[in-house]
N, C-alpha and C positions, 0 to 999 in steps of 0.2 A: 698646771697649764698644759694642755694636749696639743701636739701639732698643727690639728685642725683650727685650732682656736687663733693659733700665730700668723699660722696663713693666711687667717681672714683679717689681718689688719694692715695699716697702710705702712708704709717705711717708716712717716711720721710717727704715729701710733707704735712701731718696733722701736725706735730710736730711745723714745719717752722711757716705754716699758726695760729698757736694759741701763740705761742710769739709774732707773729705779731700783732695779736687782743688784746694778753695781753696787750702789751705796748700803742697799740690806746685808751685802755680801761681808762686806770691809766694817759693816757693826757685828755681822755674826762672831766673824773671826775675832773683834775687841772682846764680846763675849766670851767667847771660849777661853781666851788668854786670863781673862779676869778672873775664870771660874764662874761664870752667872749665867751662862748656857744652860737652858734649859729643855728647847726643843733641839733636841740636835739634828735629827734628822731633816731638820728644814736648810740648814746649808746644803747636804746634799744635792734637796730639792730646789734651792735657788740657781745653785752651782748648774745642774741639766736644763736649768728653765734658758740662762744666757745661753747657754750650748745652741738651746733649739732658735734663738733667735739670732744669733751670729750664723746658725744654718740658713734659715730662710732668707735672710738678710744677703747672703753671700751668694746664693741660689737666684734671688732678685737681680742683683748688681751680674753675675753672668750674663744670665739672660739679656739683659740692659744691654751691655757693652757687646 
């Protein structure tokens, strides 16, 4: 997911997308713990994806207030 792509959606649309990463987040890690991790690199990449939308999200709500 690119910055660009975050910033084109609505708070709604943000909110949706980081419960969705939350919960991939907290199976990766079951993953891991179990040994059945397979792509690892994909926590990484979920782990920077909430990053950029707690950014934009928090960057929103500034502006806002």
């Amino acid at each position: 997911m690119k910055a660009s792509d975050v910033k084109a959606k609505t708070v709604d649309e943000l909110k949706a997308d980081l419960d969705q990463l939350g919960k991939e987040a907290f199976n990766l890690r079951f993953q891991r713990a179990s040994g059945q991790l397979e792509n690892t690199s994909r926590v990484r990449q979920v782990r920077r994806d909430i990053a950029r939308i707690k950014t934009v999200l928090g960057e929103r709500a500034r502006k806002a207030g």
